[in-house]
C-alpha positions as a printed Julia matrix, in Angstrom:
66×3 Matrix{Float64}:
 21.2     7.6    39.89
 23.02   10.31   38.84
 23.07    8.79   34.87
 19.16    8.03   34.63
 18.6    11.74   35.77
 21.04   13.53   33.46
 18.53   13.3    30.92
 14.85   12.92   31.84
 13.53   13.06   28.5
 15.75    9.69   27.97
 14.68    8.37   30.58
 10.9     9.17   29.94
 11.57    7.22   26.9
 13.45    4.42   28.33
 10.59    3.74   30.52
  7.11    4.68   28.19
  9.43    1.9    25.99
  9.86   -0.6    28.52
  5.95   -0.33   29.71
  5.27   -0.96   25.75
  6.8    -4.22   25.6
  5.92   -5.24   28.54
  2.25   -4.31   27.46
  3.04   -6.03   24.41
  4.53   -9.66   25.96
  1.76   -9.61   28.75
 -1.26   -9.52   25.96
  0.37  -12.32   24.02
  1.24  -14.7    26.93
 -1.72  -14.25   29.45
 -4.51  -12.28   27.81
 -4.92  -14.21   24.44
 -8.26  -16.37   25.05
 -7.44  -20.17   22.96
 -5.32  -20.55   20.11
 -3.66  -18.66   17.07
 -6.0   -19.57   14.47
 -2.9   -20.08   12.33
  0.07  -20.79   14.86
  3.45  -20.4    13.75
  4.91  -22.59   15.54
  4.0   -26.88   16.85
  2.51  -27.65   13.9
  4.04  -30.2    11.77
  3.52  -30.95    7.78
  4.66  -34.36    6.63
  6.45  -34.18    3.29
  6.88  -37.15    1.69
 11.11  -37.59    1.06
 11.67  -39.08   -2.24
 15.18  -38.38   -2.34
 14.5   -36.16   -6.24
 14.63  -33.02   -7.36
 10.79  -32.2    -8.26
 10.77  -31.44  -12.18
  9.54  -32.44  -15.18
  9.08  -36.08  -16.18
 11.63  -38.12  -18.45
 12.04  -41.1   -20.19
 15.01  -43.09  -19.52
 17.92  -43.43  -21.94
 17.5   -46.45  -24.13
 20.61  -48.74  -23.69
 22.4   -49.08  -26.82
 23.3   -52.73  -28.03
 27.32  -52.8   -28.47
């Protein structure tokens, strides 16, 4: 007890800081009415795996005849 009271501005700080993000994590968890409208997270985008490096188009070498 001795430690939190040494410095009350500190701890006036600790605590105005802890009530923030507390604030903060209760608004995004329980107050939030339906979805992100963009979520950052759970959505998947299928990307087709070709197994190439995207770039430009070329012709294949012609074989020469030995």
């Amino acid at each position: 007890m001795r430690i939190l009271l040494h410095s009350p501005k500190d701890m006036i700080a600790g605590v105005l800081a802890f009530a923030a993000v507390s604030a903060i994590i209760t608004n995004a968890l329980f107050l939030q009415a339906g979805r992100h409208p963009s979520p950052m997270f759970g959505s998947v985008v299928a990307v087709p795996a070709t197994g190439k490096v995207a770039g430009p188009l070329r012709r294949p070498r012609p074989v020469d005849a030995i």
